[in-house]
CHARMM-style PDB file with segment names, atoms N, HN, CA, C and O in Angstrom:
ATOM      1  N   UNK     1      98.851  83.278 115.924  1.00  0.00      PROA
ATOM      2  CA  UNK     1      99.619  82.051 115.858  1.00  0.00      PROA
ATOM      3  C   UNK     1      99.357  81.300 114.554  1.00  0.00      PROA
ATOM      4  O   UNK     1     100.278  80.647 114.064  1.00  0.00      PROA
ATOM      5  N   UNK     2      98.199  81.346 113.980  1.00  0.00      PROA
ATOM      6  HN  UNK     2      97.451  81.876 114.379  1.00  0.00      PROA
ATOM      7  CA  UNK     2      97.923  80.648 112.962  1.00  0.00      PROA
ATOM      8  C   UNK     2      98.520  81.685 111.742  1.00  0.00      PROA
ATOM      9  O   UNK     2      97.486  81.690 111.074  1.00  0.00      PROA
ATOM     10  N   UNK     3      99.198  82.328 111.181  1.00  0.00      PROA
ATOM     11  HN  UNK     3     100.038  82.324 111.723  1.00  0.00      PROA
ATOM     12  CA  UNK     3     100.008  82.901 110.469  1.00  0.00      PROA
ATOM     13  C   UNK     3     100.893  82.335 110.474  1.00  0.00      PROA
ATOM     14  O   UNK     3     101.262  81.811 109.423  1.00  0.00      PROA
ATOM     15  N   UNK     4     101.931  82.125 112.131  1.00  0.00      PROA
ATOM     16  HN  UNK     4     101.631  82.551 112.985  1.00  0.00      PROA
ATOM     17  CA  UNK     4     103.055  81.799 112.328  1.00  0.00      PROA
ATOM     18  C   UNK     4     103.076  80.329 111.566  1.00  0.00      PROA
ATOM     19  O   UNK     4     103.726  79.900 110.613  1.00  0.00      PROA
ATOM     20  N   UNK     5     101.924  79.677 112.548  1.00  0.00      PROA
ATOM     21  HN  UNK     5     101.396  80.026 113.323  1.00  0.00      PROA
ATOM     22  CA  UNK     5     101.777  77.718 111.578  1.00  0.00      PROA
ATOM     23  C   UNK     5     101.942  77.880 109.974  1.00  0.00      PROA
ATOM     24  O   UNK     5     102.754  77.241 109.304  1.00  0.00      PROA
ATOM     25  N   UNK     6     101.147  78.724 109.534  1.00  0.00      PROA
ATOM     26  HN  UNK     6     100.488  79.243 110.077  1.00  0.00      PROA
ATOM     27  CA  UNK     6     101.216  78.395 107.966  1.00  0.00      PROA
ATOM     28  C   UNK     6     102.585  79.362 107.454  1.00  0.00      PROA
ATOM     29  O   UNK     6     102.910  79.121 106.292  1.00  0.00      PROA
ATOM     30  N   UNK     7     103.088  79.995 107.878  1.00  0.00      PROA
ATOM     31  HN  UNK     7     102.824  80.190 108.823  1.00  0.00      PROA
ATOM     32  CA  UNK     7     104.146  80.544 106.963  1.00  0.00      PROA
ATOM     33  C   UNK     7     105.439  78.938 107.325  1.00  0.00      PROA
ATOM     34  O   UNK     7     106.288  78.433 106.590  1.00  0.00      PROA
ATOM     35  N   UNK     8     105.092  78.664 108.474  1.00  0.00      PROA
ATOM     36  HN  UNK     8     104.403  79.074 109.071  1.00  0.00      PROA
ATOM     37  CA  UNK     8     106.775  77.723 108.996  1.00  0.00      PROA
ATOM     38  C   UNK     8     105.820  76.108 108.437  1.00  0.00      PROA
ATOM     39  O   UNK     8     106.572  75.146 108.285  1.00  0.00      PROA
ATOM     40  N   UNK     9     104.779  75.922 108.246  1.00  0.00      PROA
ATOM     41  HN  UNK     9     104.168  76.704 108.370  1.00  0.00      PROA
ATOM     42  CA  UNK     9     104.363  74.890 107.224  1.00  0.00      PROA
ATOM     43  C   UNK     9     105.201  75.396 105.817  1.00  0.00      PROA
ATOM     44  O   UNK     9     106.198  74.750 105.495  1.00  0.00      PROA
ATOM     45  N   UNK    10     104.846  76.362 105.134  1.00  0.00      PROA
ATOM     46  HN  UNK    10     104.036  76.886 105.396  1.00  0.00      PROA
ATOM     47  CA  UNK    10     105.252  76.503 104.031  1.00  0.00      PROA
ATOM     48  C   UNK    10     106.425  76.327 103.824  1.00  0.00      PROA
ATOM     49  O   UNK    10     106.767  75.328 103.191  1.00  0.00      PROA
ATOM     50  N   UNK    11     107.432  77.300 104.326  1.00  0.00      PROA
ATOM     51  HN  UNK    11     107.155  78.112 104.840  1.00  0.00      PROA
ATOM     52  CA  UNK    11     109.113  76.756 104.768  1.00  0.00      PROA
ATOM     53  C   UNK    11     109.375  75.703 104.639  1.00  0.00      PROA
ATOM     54  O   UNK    11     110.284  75.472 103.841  1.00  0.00      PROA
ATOM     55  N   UNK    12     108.726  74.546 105.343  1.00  0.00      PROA
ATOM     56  HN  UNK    12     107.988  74.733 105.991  1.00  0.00      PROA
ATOM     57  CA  UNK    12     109.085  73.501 106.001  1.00  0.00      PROA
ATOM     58  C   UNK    12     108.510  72.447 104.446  1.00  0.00      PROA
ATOM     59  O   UNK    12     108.946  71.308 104.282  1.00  0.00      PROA
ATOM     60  N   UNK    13     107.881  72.856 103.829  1.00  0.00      PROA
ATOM     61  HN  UNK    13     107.526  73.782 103.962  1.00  0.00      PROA
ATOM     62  CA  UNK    13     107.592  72.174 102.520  1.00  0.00      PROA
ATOM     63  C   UNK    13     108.506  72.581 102.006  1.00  0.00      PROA
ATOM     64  O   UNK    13     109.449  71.803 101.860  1.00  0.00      PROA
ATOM     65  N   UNK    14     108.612  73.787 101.574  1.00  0.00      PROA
ATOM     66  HN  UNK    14     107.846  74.419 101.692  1.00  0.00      PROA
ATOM     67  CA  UNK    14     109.770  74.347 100.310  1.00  0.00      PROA
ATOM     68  C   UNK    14     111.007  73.537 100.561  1.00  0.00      PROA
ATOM     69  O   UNK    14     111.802  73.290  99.654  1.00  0.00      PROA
ATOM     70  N   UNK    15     111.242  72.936 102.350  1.00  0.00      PROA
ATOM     71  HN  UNK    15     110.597  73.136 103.087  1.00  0.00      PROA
ATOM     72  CA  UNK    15     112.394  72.552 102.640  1.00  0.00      PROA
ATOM     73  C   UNK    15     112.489  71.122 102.191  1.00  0.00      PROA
ATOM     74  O   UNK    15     113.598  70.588 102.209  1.00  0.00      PROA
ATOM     75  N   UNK    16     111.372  70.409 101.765  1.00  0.00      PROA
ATOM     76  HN  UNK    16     110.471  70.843 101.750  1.00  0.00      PROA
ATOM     77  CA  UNK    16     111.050  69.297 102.237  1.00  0.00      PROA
ATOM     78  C   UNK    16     111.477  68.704 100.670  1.00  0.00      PROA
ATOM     79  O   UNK    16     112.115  67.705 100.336  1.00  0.00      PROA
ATOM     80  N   UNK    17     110.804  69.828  99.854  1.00  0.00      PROA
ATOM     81  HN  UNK    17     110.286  70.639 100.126  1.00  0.00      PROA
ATOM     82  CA  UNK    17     111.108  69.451  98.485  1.00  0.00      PROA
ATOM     83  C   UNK    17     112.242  69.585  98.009  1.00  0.00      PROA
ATOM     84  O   UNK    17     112.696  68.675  97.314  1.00  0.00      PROA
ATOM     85  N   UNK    18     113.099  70.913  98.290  1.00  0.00      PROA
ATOM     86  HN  UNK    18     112.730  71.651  98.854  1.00  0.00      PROA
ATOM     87  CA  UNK    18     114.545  70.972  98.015  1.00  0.00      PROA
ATOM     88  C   UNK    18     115.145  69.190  98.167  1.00  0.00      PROA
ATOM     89  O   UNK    18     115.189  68.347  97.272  1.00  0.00      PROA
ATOM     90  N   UNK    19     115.521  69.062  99.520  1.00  0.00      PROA
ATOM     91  HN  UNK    19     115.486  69.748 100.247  1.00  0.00      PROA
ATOM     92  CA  UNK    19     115.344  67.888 100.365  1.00  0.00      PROA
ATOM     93  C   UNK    19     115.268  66.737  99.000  1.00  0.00      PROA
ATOM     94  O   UNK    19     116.203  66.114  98.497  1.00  0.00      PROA
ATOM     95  N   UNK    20     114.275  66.729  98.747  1.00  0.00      PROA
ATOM     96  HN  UNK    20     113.516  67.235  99.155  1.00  0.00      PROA
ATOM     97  CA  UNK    20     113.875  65.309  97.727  1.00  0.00      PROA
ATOM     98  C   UNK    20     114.588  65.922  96.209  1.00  0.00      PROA
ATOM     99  O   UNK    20     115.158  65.262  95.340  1.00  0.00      PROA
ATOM    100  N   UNK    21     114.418  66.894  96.235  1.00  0.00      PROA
ATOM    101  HN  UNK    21     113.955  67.431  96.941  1.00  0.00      PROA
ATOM    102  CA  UNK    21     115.218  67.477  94.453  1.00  0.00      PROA
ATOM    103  C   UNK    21     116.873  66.706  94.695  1.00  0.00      PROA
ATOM    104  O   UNK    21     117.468  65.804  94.105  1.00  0.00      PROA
ATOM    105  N   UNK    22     117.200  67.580  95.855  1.00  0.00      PROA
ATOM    106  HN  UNK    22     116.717  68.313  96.335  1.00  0.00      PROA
ATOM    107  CA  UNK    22     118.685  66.900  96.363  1.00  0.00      PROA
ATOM    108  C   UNK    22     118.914  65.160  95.739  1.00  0.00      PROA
ATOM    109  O   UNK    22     119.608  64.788  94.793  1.00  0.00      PROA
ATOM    110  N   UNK    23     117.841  64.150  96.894  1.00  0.00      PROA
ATOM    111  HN  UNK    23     117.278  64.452  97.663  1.00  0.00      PROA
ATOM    112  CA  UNK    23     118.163  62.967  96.918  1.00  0.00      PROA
ATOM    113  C   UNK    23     117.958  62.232  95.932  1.00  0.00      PROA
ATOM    114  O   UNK    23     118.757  61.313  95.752  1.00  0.00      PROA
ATOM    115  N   UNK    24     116.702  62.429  94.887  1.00  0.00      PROA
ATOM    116  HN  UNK    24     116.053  63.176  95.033  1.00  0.00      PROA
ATOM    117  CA  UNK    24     116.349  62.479  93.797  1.00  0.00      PROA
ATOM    118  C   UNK    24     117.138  62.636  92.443  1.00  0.00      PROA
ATOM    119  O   UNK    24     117.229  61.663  91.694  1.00  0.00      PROA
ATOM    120  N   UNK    25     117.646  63.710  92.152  1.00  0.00      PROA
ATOM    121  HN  UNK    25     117.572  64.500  92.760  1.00  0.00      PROA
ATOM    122  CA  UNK    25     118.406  64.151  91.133  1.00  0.00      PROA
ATOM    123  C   UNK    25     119.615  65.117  91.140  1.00  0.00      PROA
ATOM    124  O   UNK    25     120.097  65.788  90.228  1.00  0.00      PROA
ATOM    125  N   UNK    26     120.049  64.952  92.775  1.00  0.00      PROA
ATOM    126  HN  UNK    26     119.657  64.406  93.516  1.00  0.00      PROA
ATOM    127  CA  UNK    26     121.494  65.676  93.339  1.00  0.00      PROA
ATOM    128  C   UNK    26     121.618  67.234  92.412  1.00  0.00      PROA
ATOM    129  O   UNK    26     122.530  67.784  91.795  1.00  0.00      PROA
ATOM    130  N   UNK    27     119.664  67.680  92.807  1.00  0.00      PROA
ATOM    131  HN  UNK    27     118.923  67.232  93.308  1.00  0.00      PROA
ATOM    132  CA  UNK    27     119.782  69.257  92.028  1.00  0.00      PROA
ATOM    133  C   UNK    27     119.813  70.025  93.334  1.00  0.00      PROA
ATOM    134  O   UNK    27     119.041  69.512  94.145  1.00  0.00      PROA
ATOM    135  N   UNK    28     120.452  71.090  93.805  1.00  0.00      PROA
ATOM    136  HN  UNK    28     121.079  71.506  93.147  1.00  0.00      PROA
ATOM    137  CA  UNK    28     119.681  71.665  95.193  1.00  0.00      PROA
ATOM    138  C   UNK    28     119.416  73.113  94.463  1.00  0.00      PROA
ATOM    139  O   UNK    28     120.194  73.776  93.777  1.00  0.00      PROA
ATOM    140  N   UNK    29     118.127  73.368  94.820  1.00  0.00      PROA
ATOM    141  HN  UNK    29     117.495  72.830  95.377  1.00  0.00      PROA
ATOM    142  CA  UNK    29     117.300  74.401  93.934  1.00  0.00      PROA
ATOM    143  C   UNK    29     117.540  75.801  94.927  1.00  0.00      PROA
ATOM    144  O   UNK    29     117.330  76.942  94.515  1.00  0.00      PROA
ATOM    145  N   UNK    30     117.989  75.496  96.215  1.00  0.00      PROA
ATOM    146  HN  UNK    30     118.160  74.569  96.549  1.00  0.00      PROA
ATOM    147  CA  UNK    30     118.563  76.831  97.041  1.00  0.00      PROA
ATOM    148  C   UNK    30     119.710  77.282  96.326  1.00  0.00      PROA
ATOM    149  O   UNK    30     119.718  78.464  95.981  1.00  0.00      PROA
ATOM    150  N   UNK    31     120.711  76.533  96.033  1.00  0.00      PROA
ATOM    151  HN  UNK    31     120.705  75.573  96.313  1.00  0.00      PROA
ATOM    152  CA  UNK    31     121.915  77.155  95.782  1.00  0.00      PROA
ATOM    153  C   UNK    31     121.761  77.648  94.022  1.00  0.00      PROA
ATOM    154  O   UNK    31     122.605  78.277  93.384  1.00  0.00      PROA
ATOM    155  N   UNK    32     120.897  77.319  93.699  1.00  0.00      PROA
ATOM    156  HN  UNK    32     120.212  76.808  94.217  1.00  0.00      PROA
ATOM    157  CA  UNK    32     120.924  77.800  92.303  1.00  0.00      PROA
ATOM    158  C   UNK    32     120.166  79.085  92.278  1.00  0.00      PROA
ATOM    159  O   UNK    32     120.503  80.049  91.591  1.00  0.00      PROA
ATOM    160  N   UNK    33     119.117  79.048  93.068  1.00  0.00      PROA
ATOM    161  HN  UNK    33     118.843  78.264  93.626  1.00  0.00      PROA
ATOM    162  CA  UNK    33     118.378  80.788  93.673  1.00  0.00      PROA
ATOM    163  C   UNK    33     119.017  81.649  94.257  1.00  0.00      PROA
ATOM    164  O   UNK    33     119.086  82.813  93.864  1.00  0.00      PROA
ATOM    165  N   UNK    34     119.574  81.204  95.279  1.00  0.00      PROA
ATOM    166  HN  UNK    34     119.517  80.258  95.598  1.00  0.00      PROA
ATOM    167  CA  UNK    34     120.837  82.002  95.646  1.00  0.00      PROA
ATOM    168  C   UNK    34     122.157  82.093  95.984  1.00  0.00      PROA
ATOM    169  O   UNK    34     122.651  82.856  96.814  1.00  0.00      PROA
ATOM    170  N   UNK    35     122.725  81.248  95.278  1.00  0.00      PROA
ATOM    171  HN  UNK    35     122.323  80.628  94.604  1.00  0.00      PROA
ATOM    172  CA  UNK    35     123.894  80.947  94.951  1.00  0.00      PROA
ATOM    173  C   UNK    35     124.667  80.058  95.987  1.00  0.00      PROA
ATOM    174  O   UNK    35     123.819  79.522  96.700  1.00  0.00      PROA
ATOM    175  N   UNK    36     125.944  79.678  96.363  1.00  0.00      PROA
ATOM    176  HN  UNK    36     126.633  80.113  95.784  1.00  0.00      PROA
ATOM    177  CA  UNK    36     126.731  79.328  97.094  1.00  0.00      PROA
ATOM    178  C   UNK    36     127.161  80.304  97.909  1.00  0.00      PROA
ATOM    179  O   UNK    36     127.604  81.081  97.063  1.00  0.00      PROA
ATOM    180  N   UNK    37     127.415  81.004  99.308  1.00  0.00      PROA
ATOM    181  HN  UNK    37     127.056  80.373  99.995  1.00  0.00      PROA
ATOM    182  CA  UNK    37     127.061  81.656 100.147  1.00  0.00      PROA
ATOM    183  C   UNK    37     126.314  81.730 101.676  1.00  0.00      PROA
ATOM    184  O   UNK    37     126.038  80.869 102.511  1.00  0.00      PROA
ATOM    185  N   UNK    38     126.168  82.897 101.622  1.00  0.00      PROA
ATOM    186  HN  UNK    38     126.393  83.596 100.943  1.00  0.00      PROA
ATOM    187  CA  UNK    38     125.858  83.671 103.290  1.00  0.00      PROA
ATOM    188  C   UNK    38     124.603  83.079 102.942  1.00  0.00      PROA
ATOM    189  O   UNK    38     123.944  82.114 103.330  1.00  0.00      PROA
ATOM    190  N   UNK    39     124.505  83.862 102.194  1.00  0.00      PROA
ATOM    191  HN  UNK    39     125.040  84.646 101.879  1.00  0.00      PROA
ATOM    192  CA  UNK    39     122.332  84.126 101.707  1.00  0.00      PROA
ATOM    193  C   UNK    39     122.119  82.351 101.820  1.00  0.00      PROA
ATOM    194  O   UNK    39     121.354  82.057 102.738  1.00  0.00      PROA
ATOM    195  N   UNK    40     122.712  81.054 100.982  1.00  0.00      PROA
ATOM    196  HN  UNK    40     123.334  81.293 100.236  1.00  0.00      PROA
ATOM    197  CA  UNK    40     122.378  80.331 101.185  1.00  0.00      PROA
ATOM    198  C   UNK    40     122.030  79.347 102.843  1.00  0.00      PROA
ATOM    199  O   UNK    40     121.217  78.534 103.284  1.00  0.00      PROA
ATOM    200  N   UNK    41     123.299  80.123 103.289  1.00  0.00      PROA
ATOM    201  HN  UNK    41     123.959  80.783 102.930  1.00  0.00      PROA
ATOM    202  CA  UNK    41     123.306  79.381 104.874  1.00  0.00      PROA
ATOM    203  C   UNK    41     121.992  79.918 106.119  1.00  0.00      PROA
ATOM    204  O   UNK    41     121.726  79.316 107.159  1.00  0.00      PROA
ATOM    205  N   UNK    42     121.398  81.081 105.661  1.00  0.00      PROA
ATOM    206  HN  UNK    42     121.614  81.569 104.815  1.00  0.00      PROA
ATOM    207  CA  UNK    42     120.547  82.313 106.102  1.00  0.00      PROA
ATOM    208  C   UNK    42     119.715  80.870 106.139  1.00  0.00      PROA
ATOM    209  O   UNK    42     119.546  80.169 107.137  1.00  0.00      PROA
ATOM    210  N   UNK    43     119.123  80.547 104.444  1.00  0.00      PROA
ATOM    211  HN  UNK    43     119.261  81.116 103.634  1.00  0.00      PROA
ATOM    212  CA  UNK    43     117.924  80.157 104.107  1.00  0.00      PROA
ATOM    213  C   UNK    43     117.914  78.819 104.853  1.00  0.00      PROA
ATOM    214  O   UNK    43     116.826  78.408 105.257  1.00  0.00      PROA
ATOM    215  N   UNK    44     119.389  77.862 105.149  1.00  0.00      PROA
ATOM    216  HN  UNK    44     120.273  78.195 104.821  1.00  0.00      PROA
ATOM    217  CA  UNK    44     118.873  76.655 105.635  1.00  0.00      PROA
ATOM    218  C   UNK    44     118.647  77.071 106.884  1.00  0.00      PROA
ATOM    219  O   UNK    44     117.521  76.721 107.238  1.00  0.00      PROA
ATOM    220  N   UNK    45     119.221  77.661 107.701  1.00  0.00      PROA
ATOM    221  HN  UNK    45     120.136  77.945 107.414  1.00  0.00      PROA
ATOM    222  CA  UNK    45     119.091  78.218 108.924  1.00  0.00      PROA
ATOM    223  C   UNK    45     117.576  78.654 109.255  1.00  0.00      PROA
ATOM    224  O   UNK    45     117.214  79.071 110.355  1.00  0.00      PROA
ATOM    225  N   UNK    46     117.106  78.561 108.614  1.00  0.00      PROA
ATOM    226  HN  UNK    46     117.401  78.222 107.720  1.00  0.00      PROA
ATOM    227  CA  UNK    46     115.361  79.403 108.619  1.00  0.00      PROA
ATOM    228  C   UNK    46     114.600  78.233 108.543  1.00  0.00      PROA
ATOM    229  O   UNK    46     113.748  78.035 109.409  1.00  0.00      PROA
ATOM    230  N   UNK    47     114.782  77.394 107.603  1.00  0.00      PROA
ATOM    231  HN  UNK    47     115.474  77.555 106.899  1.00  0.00      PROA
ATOM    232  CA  UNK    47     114.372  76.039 107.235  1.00  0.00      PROA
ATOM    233  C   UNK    47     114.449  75.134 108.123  1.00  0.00      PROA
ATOM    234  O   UNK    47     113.510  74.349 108.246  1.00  0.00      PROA
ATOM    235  N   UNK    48     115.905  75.012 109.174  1.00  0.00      PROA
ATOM    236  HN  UNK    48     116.668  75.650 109.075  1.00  0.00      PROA
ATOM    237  CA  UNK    48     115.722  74.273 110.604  1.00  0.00      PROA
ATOM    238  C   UNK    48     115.175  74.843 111.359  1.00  0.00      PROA
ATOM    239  O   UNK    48     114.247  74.150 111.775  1.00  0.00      PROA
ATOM    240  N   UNK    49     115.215  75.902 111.880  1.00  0.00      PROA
ATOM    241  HN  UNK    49     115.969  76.465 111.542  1.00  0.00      PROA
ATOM    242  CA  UNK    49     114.308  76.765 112.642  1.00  0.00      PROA
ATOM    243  C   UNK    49     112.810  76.279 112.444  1.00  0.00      PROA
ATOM    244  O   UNK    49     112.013  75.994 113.339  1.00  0.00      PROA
ATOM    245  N   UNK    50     112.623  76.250 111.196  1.00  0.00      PROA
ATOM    246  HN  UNK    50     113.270  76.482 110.469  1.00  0.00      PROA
ATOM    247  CA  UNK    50     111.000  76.363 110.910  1.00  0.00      PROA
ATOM    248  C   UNK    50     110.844  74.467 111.669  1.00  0.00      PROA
ATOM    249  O   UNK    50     110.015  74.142 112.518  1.00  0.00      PROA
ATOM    250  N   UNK    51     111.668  73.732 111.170  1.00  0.00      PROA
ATOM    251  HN  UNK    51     112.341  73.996 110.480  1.00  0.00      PROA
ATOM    252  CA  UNK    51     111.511  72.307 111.385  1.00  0.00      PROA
ATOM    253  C   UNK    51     111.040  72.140 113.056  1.00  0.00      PROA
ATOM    254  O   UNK    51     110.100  71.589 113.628  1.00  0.00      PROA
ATOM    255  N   UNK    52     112.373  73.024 113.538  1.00  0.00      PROA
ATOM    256  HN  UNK    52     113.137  73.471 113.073  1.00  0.00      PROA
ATOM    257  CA  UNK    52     112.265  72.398 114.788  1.00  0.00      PROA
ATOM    258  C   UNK    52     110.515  73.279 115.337  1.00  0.00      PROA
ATOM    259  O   UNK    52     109.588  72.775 115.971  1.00  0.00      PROA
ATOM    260  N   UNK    53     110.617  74.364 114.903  1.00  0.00      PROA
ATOM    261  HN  UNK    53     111.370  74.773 114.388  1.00  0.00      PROA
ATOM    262  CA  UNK    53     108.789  75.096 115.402  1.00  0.00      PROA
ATOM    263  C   UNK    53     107.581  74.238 115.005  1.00  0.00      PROA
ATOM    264  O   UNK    53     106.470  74.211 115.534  1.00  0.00      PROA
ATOM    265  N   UNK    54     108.148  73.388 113.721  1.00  0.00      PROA
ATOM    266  HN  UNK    54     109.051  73.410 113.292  1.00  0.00      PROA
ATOM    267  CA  UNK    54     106.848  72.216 113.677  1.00  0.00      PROA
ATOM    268  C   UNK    54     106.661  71.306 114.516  1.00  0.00      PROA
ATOM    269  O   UNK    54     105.512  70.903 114.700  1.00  0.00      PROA
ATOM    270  N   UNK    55     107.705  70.784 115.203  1.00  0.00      PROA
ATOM    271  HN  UNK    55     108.638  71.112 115.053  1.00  0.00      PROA
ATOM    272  CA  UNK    55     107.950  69.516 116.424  1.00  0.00      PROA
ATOM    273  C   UNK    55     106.705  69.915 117.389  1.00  0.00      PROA
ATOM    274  O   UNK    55     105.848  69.092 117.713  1.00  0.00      PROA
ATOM    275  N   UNK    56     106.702  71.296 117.819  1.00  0.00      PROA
ATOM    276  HN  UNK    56     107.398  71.964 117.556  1.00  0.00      PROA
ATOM    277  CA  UNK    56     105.504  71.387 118.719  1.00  0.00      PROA
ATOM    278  C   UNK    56     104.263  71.286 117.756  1.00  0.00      PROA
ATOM    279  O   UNK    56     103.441  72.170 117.996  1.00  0.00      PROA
ATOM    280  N   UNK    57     103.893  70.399 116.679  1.00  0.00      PROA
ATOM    281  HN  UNK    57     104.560  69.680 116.484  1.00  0.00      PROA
ATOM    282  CA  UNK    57     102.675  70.470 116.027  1.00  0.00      PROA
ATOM    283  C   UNK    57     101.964  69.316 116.585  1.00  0.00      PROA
ATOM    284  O   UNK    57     100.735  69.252 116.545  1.00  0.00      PROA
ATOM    285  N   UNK    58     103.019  68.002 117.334  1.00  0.00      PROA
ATOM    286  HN  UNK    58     104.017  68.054 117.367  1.00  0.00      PROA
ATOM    287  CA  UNK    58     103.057  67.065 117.949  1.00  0.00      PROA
ATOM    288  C   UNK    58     102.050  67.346 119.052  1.00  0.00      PROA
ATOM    289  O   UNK    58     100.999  66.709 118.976  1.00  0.00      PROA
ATOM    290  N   UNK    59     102.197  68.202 120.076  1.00  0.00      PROA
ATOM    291  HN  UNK    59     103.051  68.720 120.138  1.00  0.00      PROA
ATOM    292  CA  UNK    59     102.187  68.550 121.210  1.00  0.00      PROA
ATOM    293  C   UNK    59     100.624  68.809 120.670  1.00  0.00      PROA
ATOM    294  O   UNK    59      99.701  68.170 121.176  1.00  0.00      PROA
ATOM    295  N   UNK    60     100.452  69.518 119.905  1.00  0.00      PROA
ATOM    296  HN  UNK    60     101.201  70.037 119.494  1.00  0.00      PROA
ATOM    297  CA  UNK    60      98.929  69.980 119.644  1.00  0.00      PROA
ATOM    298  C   UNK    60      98.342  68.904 119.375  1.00  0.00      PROA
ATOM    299  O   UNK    60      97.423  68.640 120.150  1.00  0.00      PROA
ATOM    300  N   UNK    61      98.609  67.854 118.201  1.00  0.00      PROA
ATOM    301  HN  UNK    61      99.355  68.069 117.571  1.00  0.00      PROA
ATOM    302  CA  UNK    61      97.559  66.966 117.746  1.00  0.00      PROA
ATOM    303  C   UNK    61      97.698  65.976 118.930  1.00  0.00      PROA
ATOM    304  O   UNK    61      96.855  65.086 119.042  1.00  0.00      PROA
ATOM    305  N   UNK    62      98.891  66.098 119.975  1.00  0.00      PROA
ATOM    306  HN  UNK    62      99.576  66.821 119.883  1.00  0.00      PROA
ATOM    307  CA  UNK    62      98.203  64.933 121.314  1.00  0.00      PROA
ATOM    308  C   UNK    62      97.382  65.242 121.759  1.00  0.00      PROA
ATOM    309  O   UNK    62      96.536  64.453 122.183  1.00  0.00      PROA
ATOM    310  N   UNK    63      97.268  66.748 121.867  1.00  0.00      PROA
ATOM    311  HN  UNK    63      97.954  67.389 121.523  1.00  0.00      PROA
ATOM    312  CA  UNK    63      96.123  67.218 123.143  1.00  0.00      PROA
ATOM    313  C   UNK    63      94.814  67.525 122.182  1.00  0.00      PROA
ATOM    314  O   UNK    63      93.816  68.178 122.485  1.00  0.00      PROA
ATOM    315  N   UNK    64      95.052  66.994 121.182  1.00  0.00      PROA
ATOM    316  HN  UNK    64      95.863  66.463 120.935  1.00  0.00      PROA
ATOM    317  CA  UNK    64      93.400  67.522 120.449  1.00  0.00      PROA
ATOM    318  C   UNK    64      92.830  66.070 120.124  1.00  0.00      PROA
ATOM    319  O   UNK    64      91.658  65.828 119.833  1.00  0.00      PROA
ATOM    320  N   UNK    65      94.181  64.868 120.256  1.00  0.00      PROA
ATOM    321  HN  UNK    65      95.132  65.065 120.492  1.00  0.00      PROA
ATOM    322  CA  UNK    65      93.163  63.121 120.308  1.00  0.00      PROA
ATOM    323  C   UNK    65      93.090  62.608 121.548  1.00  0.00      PROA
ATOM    324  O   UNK    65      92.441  61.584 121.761  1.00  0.00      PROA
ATOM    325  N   UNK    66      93.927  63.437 122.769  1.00  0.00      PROA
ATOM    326  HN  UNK    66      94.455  64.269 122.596  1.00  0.00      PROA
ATOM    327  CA  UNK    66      93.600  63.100 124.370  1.00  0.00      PROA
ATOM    328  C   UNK    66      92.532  63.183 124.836  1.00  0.00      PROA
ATOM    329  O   UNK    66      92.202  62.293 125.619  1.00  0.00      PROA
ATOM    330  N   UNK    67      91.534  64.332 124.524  1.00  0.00      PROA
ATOM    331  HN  UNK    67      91.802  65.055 123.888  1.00  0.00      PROA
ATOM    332  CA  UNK    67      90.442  64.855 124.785  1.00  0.00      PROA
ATOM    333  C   UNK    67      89.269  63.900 124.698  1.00  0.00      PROA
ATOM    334  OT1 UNK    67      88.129  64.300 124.935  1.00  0.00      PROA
TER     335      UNK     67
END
């Protein structure tokens, strides 16, 4: 499981920064890696995925300050 946490942490940064490149300086650094496209819709699709698998990170740090 701890593979799974740090690869969908990492995702979830790479996403985080795109994200701020966007709001920041209206650059999006996905579509310039892989263009406008399938491949691009793949990558956000992976990137929410990863988001929503962090939501249960919640669930952990309750039950590790409940204790």
């Amino acid at each position: 499981m701890k593979t799974l946490d740090m690869i969908a942490i990492t995702i979830g940064i790479i996403g985080a920064i795109n994200w701020g490149l966007i709001g920041f300086f209206n650059f999006n650094l996905v579509e310039l890696v892989f263009g406008i496209g399938w491949l691009t819709q793949v990558v956000y699709m992976v990137v929410g995925l990863c988001g929503l698998y962090l939501l249960t990170f919640y669930m952990k740090i309750g039950d590790r300050y409940s204790r």
